[in-house]
C-alpha positions in Angstrom: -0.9 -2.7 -19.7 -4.3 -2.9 -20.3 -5.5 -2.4 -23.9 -8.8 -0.2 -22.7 -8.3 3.5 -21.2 -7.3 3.8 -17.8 -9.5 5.5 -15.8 -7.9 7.5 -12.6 -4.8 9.1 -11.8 -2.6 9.3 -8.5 1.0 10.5 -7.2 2.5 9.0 -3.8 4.9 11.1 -1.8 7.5 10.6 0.6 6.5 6.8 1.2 8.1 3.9 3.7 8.2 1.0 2.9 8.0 -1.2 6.1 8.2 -4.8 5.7 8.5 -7.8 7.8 8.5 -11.5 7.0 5.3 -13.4 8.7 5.1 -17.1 9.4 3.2 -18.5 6.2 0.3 -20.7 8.1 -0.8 -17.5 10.6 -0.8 -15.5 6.8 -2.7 -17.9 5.1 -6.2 -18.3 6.5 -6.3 -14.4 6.9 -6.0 -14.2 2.8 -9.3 -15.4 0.7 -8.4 -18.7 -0.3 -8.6 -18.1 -4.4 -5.6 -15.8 -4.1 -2.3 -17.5 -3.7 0.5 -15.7 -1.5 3.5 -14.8 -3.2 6.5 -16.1 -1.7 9.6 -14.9 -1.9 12.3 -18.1 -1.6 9.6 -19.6 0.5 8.5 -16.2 2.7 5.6 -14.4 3.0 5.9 -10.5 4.2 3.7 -8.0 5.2 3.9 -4.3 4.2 3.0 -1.2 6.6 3.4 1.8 3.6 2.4 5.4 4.8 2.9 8.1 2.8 0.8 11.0 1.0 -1.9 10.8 -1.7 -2.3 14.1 -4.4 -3.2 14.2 -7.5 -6.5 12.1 -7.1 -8.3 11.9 -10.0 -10.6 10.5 -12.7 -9.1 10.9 -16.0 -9.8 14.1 -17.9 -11.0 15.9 -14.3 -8.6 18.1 -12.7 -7.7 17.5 -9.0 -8.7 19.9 -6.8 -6.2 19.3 -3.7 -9.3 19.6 -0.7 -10.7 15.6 -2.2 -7.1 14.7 -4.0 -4.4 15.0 -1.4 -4.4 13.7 2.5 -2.4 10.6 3.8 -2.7 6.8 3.5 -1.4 4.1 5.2 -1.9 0.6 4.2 -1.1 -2.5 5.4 -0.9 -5.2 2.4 1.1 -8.5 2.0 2.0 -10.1 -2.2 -0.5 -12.7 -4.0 -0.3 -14.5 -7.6 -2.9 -15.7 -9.5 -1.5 -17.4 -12.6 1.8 -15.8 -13.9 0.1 -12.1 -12.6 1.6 -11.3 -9.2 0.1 -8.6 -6.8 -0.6 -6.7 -4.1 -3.5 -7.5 -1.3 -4.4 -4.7 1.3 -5.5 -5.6 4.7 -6.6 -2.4 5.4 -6.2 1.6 4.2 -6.5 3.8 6.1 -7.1 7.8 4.7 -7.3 11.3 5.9 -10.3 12.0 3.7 -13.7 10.4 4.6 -14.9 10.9 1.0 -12.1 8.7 -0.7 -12.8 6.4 2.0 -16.9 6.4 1.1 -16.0 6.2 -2.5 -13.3 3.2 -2.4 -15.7 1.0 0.3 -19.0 1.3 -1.9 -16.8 1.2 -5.4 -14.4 -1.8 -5.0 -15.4 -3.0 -1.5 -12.0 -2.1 -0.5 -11.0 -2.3 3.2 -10.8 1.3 3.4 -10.6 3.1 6.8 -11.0 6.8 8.1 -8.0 8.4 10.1 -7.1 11.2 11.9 -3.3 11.4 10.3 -0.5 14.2 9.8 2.7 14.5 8.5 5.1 16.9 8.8 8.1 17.6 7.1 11.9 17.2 9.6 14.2 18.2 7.4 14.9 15.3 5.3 12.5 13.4 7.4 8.8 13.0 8.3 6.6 12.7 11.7 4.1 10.4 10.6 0.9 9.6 12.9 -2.3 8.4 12.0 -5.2 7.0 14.2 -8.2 4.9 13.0 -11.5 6.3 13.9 -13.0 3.2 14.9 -10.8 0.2 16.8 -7.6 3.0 16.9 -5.5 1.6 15.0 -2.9 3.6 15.5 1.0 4.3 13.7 3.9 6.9 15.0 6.7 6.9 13.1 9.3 9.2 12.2 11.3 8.4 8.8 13.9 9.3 5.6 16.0 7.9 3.6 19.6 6.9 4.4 21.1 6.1 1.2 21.7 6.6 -2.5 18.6 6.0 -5.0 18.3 2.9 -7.3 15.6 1.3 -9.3 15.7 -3.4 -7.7 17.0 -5.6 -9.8 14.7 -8.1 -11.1 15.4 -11.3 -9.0 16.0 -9.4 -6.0 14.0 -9.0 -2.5 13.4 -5.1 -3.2 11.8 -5.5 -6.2 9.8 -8.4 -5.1 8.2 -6.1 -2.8 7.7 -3.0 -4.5 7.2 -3.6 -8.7 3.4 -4.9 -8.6 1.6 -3.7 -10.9 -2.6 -5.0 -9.7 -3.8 -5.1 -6.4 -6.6 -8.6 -6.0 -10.1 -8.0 -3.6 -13.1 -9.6 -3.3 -16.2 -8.0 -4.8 -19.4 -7.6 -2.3 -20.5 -11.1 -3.7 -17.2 -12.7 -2.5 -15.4 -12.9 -6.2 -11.8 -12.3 -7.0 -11.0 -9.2 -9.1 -7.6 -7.7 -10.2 -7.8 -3.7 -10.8 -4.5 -3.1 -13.0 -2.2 -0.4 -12.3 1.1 1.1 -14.5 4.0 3.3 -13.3 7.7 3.4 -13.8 10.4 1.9 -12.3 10.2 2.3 -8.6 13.3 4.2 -7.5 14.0 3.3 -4.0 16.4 4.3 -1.0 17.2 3.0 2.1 15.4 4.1 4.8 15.9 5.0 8.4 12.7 4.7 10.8 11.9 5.5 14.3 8.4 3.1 15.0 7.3 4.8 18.2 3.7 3.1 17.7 2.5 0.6 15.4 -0.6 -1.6 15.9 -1.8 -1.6 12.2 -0.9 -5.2 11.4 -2.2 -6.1 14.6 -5.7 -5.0 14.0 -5.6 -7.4 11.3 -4.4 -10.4 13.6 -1.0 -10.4 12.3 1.6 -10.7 14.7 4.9 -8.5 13.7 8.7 -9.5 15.8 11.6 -9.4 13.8 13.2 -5.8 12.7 11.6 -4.8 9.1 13.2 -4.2 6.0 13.2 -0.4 5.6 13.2 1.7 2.2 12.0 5.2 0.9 10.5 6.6 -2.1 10.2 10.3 -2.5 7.6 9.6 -5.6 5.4 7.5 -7.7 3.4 8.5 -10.4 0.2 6.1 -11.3 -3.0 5.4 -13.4 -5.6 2.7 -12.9 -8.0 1.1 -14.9 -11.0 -0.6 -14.0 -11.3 -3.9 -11.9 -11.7 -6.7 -14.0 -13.3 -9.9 -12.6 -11.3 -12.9 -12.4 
């Protein structure tokens, strides 16, 4: 971690992880060329992840659950740059205008606002969400379908899920890393029902093959600043 204070706070709830692996030359020009992909034994993937957002917060101000809690969706695929591997987001897309005001103007993330829901089906969840502008749109229904473990180290689940920095571009075009700290993901596998998904689409990216499906029921977080690379 960091040696300075982090600076915000988050919990995710009742995530999916949805991931497919994407031809590495129709990945590539769509990434800024000073971050790397991340390969995993010569892939690349790409991540659709909704879930819920609470617990939104600057550090030392309490949430107040009307701005800290709605649902996200992002669509991200796994950069390195040096021995620091990472997440990097296509798009978000949020149920709350304001975190989606204060992410663009912030960090110039690709941040989107979305009429979404979710709905609890027993052990399941009714997932839709709908971008305001372009309608980019995902239906999905989802669990999990399996005992809980934390990946292995080596392995494709952990690969995908224990990043710990997420790279952008600032307005002026330059790299940054914002660092990021949580325990050990504890995932399961998940079961999925993908009624309607076009979010990778509205990026250019061109899903076909059956994704690799897990759950998380939480993940607690805190962020520090972006630093500039």
């Amino acid at each position: 971690m960091p040696e300075s204070p982090w600076v915000m706070t988050q919990t995710w709830r009742d995530l999916l992880f949805a991931h497919w692996r994407v031809d590495v030359g129709m990945l590539r020009p769509k990434v800024p060329a000073a971050l790397p992909l991340d390969l995993f034994q010569g892939d690349a993937f790409v991540g659709v992840v909704p879930f819920r957002m609470s617990n939104v917060a600057p550090r030392g101000v309490p949430s107040l659950p009307s701005v800290s809690e709605f649902p996200e969706l992002n669509v991200r695929t796994y950069v390195r740059v040096g021995d620091k591997s990472g997440v990097y987001f296509f798009s978000l897309d949020a149920g709350n205008a304001v975190a989606v005001r204060a992410a663009r103007t912030l960090f110039n993330l690709p941040y989107f606002t979305a009429a979404m829901s979710v709905s609890p089906i027993g052990d399941a969840f009714a997932y839709q969400s709908r971008r305001e502008t372009g309608g980019a749109e995902f239906v999905a229904t989802y669990g999990p379908a399996g005992g809980a473990f934390e990946p292995e180290p080596g392995t494709l689940e952990y690969f995908l899920t224990e990043r710990y920095c997420l790279y952008n571009l600032d307005r002026r075009g330059r790299p940054y890393r914002m660092d990021i700290h949580h325990p050990p993901w504890t995932l399961q596998p998940a079961r999925a029902e993908l009624t309607r998904n076009t979010m990778a689409g509205a990026s250019g990216i061109a899903l076909s093959e059956q994704p690799l499906l897990h759950f998380a029921a939480r993940q607690d977080m805190v962020a520090w600043l972006p630093e500039r690379l």
